[in-house]
MIBAVO-835055 format. One record per atom (N, C-alpha, C, O): z, y, x. Coordinates in steps of 0.001 Angstrom, whole numbers, padded with zeros to 6 digits, always signed. Layout:
ZYX;...
//
This chain:
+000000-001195+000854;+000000+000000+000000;+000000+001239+000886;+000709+001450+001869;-000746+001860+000454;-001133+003184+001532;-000179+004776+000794;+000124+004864-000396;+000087+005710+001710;+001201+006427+000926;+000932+007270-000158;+001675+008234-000342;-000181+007022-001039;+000036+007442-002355;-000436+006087-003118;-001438+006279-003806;-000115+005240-003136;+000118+003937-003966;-001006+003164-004449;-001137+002617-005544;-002118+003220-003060;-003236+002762-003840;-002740+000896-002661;-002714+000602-001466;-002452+000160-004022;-001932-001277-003995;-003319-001700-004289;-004117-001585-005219;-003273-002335-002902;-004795-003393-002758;-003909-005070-002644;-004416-005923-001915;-002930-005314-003224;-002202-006770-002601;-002488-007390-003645;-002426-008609-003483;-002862-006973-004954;-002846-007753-006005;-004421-007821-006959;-004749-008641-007817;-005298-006456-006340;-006634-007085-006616;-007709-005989-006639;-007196-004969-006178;-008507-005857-006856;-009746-005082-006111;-009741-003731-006845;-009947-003777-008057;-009584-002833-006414;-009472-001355-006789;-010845-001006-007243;-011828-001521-006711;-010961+000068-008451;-012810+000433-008941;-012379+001591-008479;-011363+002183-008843;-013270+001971-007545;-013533+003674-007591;-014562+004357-008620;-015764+004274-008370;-014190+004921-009584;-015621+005405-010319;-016085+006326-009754;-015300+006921-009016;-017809+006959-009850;-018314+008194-009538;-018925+008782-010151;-019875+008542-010897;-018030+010232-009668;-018456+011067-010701;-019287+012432-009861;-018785+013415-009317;-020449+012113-009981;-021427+013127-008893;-021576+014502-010320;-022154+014567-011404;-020698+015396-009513;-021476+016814-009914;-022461+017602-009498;-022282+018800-009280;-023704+016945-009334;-024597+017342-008429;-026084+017275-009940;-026034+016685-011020;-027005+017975-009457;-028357+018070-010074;-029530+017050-009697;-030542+016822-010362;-029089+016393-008259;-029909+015270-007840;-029625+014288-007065;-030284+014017-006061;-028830+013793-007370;-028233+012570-006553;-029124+011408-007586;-029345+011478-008795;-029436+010567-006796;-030088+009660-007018;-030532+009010-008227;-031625+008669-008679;-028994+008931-008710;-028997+007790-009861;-028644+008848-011412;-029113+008744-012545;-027597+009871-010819;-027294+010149-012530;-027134+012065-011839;-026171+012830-011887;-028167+012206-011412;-028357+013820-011011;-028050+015015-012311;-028152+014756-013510;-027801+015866-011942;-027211+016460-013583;-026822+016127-014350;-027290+016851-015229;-026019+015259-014923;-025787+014305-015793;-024012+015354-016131;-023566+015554-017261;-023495+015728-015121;-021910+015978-015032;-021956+017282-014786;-020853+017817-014903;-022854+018013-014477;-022507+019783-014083;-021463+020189-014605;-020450+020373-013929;-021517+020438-016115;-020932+021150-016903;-019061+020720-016600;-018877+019702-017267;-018180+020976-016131;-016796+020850-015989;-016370+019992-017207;-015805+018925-016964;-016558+020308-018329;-016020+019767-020026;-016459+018344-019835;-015708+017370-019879;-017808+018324-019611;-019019+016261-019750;-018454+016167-018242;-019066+015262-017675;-017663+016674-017521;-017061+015588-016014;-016170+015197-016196;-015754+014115-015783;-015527+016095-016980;-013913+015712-017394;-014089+014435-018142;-013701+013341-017733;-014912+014730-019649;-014898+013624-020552;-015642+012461-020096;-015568+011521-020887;-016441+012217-018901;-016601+010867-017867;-015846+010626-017298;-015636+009417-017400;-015033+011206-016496;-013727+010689-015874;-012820+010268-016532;-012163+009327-016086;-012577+010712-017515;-011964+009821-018561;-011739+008876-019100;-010653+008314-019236;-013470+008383-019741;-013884+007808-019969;-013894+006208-018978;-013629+005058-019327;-014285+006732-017765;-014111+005832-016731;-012800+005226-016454;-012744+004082-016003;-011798+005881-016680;-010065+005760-016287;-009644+004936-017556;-008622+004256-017471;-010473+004953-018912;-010156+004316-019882;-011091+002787-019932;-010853+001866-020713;-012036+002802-019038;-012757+001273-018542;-012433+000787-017565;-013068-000155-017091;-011202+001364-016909;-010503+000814-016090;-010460+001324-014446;-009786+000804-013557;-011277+002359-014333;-011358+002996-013125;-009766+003568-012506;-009014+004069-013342;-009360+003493-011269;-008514+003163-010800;-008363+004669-009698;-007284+005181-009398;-009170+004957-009426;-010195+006559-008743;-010585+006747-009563;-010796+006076-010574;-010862+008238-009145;-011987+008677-009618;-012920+009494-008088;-012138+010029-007302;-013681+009540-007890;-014391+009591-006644;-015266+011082-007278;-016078+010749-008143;-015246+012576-007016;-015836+013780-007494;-016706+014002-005627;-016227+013838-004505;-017921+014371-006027;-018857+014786-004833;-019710+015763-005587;-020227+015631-006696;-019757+017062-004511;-020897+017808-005794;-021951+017694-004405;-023054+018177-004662;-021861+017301-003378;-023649+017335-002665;-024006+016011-002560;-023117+015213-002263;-025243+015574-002762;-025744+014659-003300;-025910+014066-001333;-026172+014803-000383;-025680+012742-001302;-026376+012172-000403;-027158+010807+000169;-026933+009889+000957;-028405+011337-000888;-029325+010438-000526;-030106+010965+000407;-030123+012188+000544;-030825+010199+001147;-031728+010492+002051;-032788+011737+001796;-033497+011863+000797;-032741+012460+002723;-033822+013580+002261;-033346+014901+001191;-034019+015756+000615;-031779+014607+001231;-031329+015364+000335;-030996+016898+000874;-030677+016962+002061;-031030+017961+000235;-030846+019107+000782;-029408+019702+000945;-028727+019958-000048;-028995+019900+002129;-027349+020205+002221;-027355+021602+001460;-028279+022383+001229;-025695+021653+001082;-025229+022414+000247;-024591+023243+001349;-024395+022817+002487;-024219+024713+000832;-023646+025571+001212;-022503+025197+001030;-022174+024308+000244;-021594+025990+001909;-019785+025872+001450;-019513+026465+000341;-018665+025953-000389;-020273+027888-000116;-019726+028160-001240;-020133+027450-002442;-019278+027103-003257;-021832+027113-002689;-022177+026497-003483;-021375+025209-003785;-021167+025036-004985;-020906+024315-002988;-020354+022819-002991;-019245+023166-003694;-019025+022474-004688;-018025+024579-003308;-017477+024826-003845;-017271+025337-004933;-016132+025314-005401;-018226+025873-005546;-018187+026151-007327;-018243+024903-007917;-017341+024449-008620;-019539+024189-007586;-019686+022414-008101;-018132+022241-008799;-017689+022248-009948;-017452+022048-007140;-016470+020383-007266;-015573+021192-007365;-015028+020702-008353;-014826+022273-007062;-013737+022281-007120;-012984+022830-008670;-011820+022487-008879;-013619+023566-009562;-013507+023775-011249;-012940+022010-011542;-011805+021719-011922;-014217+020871-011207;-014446+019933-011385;-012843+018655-011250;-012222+017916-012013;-012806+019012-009953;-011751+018505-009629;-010529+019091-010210;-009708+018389-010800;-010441+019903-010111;-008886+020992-010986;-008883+020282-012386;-007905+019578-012640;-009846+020393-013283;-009248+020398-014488;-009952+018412-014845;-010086+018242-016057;-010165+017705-014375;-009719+016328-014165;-008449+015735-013417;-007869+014697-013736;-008137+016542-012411;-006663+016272-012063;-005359+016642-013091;-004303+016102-012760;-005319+017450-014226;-005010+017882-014771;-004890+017150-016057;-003974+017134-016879;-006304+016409-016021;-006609+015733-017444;-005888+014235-017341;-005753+013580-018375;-005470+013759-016176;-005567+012296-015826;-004570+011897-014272;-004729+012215-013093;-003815+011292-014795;-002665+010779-013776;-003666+009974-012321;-003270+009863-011160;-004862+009567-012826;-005530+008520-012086;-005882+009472-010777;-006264+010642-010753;-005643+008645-009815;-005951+009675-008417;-007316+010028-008094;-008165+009148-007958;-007639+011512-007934;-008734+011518-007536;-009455+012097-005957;-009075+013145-005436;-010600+011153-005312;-010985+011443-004272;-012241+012330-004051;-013256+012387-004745;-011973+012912-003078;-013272+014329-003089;-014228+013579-002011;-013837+013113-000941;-015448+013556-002464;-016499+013051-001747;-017455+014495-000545;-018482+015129-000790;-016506+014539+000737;-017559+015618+001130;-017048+015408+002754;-015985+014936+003155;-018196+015932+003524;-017620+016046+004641;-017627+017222+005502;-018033+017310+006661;-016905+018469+004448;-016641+019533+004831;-015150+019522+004302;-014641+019203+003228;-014558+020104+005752;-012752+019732+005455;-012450+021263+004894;-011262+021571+004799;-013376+022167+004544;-012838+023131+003897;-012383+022805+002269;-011346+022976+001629;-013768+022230+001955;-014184+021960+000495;-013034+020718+000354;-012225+020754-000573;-013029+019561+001398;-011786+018640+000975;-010287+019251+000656;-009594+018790-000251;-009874+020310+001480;-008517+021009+001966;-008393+021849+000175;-007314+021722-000404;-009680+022741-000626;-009505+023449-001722;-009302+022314-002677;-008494+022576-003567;-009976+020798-002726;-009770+019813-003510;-008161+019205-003567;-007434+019008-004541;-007908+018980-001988;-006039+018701-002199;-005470+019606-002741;-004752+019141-003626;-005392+020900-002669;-005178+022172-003540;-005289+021911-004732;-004206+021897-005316;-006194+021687-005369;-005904+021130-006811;-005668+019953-007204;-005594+019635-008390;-005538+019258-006330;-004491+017602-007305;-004885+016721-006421;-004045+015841-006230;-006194+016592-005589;-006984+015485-005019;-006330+014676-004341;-005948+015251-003322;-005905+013342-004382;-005131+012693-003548;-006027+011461-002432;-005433+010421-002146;-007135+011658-002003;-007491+011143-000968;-009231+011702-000409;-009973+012135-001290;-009520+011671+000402;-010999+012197+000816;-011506+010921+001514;-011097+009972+002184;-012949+011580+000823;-013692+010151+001087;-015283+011266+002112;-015807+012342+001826;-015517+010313+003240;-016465+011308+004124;-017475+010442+004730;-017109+009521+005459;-018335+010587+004566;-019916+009996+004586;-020053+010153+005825;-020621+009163+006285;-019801+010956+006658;-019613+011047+008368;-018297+010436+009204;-018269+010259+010422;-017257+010169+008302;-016194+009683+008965;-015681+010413+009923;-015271+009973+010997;-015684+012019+009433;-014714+013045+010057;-015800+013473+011342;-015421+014297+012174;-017127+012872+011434;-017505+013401+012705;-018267+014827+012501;-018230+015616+013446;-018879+015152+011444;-019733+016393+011262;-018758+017501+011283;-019004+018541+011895;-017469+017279+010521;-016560+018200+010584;-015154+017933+011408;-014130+017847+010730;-015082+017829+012531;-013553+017350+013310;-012319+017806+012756;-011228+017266+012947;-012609+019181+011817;-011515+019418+010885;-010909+018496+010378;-009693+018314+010432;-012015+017583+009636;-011457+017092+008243;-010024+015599+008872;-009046+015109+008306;-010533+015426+009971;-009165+014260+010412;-008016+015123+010348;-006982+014734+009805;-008120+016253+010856;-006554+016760+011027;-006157+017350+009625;-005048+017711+009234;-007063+017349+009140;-006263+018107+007427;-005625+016934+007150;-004421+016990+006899;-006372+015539+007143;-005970+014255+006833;-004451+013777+006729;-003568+013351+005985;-004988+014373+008734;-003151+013936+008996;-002255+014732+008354;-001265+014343+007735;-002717+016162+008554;-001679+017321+008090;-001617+017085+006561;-001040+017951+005903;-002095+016113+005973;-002053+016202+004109;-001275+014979+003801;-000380+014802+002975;-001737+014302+004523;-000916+012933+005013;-001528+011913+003229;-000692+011622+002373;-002859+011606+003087;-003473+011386+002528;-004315+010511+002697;-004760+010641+003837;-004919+009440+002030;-006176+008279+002637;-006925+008729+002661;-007069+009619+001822;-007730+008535+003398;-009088+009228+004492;-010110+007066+004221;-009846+005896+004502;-011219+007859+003543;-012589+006556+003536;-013275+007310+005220;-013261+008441+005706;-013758+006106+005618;-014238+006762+006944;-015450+006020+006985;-015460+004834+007318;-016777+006838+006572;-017930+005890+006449;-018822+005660+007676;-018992+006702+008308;-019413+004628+008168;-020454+004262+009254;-021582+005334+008776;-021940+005157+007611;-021979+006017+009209;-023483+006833+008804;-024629+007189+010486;-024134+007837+011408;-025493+006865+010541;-026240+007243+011235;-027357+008243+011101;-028179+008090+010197;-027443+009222+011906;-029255+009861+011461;-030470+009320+011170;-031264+009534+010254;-030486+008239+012538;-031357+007232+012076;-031182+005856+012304;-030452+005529+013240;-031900+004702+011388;-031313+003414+011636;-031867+002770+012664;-032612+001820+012423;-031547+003258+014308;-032092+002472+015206;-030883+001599+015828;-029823+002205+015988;-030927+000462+016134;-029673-000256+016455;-030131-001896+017367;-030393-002988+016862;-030103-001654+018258;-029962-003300+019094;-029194-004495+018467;-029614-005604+018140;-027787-003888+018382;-027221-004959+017961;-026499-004986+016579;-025346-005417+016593;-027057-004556+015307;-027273-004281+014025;-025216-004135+013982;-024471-003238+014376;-024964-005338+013385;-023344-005456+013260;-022135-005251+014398;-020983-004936+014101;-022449-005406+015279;-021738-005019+016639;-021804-003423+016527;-020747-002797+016451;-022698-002943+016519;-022150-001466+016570;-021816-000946+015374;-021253+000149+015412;-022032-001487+014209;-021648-000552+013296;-020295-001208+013376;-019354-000540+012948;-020047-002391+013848;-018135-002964+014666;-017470-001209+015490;-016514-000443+015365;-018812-001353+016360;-017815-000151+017629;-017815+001165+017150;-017055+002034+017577;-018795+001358+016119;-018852+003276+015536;-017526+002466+014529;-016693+003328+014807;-017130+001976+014063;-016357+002136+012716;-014941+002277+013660;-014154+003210+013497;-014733+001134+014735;-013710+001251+015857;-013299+002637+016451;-012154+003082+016537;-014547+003269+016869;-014211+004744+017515;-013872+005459+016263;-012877+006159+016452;-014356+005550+014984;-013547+006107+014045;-012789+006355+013895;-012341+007499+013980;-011960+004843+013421;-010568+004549+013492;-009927+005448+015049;-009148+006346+014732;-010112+005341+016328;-009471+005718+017451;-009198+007615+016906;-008137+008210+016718;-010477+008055+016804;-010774+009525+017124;-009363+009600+015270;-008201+010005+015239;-009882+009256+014574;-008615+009858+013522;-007570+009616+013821;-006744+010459+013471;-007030+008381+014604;-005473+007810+015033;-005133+008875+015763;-004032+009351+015488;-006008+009614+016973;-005944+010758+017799;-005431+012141+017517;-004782+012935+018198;-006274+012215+015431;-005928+013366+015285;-004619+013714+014660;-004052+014794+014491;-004292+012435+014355;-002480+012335+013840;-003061+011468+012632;-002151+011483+011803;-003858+010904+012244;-003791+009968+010780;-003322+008954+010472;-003801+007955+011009;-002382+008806+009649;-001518+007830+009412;-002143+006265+009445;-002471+005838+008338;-002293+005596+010297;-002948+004252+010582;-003022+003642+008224;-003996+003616+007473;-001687+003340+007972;-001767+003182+007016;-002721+003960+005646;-002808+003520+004499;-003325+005146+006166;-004194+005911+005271;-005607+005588+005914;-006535+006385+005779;-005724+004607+006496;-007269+004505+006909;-008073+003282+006478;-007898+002083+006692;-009055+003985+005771;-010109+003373+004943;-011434+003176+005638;-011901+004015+006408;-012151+001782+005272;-013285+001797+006072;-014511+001394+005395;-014377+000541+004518;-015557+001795+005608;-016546+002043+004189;-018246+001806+005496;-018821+002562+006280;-018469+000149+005001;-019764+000314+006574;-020753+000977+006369;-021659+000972+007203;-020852+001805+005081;-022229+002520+004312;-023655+002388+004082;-024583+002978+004634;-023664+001519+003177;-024425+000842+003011;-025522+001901+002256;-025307+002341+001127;-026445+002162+002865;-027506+002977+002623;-027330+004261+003168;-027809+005228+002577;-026444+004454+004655;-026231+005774+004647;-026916+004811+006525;-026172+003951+006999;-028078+005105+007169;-028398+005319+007983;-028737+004041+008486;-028372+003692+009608;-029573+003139+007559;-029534+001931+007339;-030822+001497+006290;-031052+001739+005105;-031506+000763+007310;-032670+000317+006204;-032069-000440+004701;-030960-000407+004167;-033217-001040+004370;-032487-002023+003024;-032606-003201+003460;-031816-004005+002966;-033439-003655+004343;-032833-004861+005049;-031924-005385+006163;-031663-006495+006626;-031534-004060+006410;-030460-003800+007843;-029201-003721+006751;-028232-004286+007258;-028813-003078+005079;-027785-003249+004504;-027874-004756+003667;-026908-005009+002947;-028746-005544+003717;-028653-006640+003500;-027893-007718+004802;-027114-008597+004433;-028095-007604+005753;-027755-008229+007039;-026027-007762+006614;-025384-008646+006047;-025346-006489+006868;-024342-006100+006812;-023478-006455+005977;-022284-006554+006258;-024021-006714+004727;-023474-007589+003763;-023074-008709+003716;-022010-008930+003138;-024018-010050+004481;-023479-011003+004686;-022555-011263+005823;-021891-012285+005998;-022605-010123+006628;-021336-010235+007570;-020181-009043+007360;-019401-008515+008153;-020444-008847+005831;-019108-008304+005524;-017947-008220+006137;-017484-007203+006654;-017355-009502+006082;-016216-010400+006149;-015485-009561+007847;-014361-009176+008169;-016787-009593+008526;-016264-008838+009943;-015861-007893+010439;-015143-007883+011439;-016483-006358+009466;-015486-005742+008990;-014131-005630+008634;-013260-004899+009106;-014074-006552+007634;-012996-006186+006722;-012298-007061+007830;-011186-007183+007317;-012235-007804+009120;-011795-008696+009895;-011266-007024+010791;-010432-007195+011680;-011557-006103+010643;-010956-004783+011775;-009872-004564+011528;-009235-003771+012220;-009359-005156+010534;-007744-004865+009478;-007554-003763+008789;-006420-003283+008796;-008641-003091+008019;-008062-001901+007542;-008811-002248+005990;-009623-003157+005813;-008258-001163+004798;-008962-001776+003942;-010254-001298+003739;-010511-000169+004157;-011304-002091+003050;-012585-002009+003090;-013440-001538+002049;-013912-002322+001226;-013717-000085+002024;-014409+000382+000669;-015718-000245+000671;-016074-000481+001826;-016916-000747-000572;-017690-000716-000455;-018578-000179-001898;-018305-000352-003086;-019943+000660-001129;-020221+001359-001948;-021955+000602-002266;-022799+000864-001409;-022302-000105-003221;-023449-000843-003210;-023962-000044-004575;-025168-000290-004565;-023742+000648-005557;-024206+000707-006919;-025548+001172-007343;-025408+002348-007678;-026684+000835-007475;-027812+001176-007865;-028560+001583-006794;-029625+002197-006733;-027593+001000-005692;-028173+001431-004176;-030032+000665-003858;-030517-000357-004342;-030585+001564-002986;-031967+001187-003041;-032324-000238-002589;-033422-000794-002587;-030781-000811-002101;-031226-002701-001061;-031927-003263-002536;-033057-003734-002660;-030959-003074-003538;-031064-003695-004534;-032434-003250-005320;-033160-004244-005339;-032940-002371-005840;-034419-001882-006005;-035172-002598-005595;-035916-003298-006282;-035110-002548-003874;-036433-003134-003266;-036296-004854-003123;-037305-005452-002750;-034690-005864-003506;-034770-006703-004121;-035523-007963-005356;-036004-009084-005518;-035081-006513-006034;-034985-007268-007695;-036803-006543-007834;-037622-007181-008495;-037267-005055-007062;-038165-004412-008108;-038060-003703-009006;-039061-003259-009567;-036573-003336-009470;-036215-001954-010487;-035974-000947-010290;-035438-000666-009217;-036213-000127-011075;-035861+001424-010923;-034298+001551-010614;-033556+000580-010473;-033924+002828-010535;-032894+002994-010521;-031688+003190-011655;-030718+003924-011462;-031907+002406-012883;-031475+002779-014078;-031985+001328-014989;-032369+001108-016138;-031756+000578-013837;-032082-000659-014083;-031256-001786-013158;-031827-002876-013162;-030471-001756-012655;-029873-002137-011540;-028279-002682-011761;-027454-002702-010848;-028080-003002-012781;-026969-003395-013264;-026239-004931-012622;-025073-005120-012276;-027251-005762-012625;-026938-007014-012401;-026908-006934-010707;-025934-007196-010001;-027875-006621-010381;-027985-006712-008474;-026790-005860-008451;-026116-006282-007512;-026062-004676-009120;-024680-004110-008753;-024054-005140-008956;-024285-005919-008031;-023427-005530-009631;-022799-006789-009816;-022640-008210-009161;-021647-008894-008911;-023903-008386-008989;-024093-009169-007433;-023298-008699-006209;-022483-009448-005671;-023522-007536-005802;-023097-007126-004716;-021698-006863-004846;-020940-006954-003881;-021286-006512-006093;-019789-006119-005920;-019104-007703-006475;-017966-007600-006017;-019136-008603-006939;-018774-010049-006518;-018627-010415-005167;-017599-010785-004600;-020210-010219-004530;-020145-010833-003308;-019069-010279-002246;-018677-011011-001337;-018467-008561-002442;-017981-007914-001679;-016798-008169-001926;-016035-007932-000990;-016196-008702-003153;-014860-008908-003514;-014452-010627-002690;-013383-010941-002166;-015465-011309-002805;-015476-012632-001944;-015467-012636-000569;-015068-013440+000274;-015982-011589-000532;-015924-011564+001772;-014641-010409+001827;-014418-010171+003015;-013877-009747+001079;-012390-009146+001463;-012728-007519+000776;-011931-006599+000590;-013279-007541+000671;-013606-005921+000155;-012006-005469-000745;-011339-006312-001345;-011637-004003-000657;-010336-004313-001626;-011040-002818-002348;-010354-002407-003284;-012286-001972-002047;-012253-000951-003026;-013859-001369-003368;-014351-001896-002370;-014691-001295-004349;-015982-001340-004817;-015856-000117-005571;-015035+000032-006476;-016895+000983-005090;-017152+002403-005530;-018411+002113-006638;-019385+001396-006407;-018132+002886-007956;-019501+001738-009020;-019700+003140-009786;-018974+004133-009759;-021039+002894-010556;-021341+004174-011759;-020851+003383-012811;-020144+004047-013569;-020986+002043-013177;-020881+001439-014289;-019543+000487-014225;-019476-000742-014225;-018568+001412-014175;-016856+001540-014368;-016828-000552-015455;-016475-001669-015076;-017238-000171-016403;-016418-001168-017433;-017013-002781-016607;-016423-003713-016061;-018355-002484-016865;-018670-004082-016202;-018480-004546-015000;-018344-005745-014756;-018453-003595-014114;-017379-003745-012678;-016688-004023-012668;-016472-004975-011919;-015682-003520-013437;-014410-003720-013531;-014179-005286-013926;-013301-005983-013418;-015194-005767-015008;-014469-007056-015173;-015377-008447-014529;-015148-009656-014571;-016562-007590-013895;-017229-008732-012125;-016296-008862-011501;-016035-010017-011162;-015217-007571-010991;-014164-007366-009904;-012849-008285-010911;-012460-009090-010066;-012479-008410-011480;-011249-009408-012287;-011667-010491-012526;-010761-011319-012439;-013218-011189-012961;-013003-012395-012658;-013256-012830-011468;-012760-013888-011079;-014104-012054-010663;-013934-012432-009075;-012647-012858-008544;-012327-013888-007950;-011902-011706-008936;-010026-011858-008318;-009647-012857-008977;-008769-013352-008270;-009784-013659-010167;-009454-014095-010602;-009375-016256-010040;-008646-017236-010197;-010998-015765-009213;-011577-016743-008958;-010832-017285-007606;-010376-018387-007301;-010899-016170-007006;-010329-016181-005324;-008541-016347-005692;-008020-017418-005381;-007864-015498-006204;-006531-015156-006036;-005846-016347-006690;-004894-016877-006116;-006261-016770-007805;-005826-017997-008901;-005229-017139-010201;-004618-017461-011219;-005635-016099-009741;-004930-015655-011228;-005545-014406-012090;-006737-014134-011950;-004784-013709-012914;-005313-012648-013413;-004496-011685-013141;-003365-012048-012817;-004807-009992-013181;-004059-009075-012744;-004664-008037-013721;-004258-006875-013718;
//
């Protein structure tokens, strides 16, 4: 249990997401409006979401970075009056430790960073100084790699070192191999089946697969079609140790991830 009570001993945590953004991949504009983010986060916390995961810059490939102030009108309205609405903890998706630091300001109880603190060296020490769980994602510029799983072993390792460095509570460190963040779709297929080696670094293991493109260029569906290959992947991730699966589609996750646990653990939770 990490020090705001996110208990991974008894069975697989849902992060829901809630992108306040105009083009993120899968559900772009969908949440702008503060009132329809609130009433999805909600919504999600009432299908069982466990997080709630708020990002207002979109990051898919090719995506256009956001300003500090812009990111900050997005998410932070966003985040305030869902922290407000809902006991359920919520994590700010960004890897600007300004925009994370105004999110703990209003309720946010963990940051989740697609660079793993490296774009912004701030964001480890707010970490420590907030004393908060920190996701620390594998991301590359580009996916060139010799030894595919070995290094995304030694970048996730130096992670872990450089935040232990900046004062972060070993127990607040989250590890997320990012699956589609600097990584073909057959290089996040490889990573997948050696899950297990990861989550073998000892820390706990977010994984974020949902409507992600491995699965597209899989199955052949759009992105609004992708339900079952999510589901696939978040089974398979709950079977090789995974303890967080980050999902758009909160309810049926939720109960892939319970009978999975159910399957592995012997029981129900």
């Amino acid at each position: 249990m990490d020090s705001r009570g996110l208990d991974f001993s008894q069975r697989t945590l849902i992060m829901g997401i809630l992108n306040v953004t105009p083009d993120s991949f899968s559900d772009g504009g969908a949440y702008l409006d503060p009132e329809r983010a609130v009433e999805h986060a909600l919504e999600m916390v009432a299908q069982g979401a466990d997080i709630i995961d708020i990002g207002g810059e979109s990051t898919r490939p090719g995506a256009t970075p956001l300003t500090m102030q812009d990111e900050a009108r997005r998410v932070v309205p966003v985040v305030r009056a869902v922290c407000r609405a809902t006991a359920t903890p919520v994590s700010i998706d960004t890897y600007k430790a300004e925009i994370a630091r105004m999110a703990l300001e209003e309720g946010a109880a963990m940051l989740n960073d697609v660079w793993g603190g490296q774009r912004d060296p701030a964001m480890l020490a707010l970490a420590a100084a907030a004393n908060v769980p920190i996701c620390l994602v594998h991301n590359r510029s580009e996916p060139i790699y010799q030894d595919l799983v070995g290094e995304i072993k030694r970048d996730l390792c130096a992670l872990v070192d450089d935040a232990l460095l900046a004062g972060v509570n070993k127990a607040n460190i989250i590890l997320d191999p990012g699956f589609g963040f600097g990584k073909t779709w057959t290089q996040n297929l490889v990573v997948m089946r050696h899950l297990s080696e990861i989550v073998d670094l000892g820390f706990p293991v977010l994984v974020g697969t949902s409507r992600k493109g491995m699965i597209g260029h899989v199955l052949g569906l759009p992105v609004d079609d992708r339900l079952e290959g999510t589901a696939a992947t978040v089974a398979y991730s709950v079977v090789q140790g995974a303890k967080i699966v980050r999902v758009h589609d909160v309810r049926a996750m939720k109960r892939v991830a319970r009978m999975t646990d159910a399957l592995m653990r012997g029981g129900v939770n």
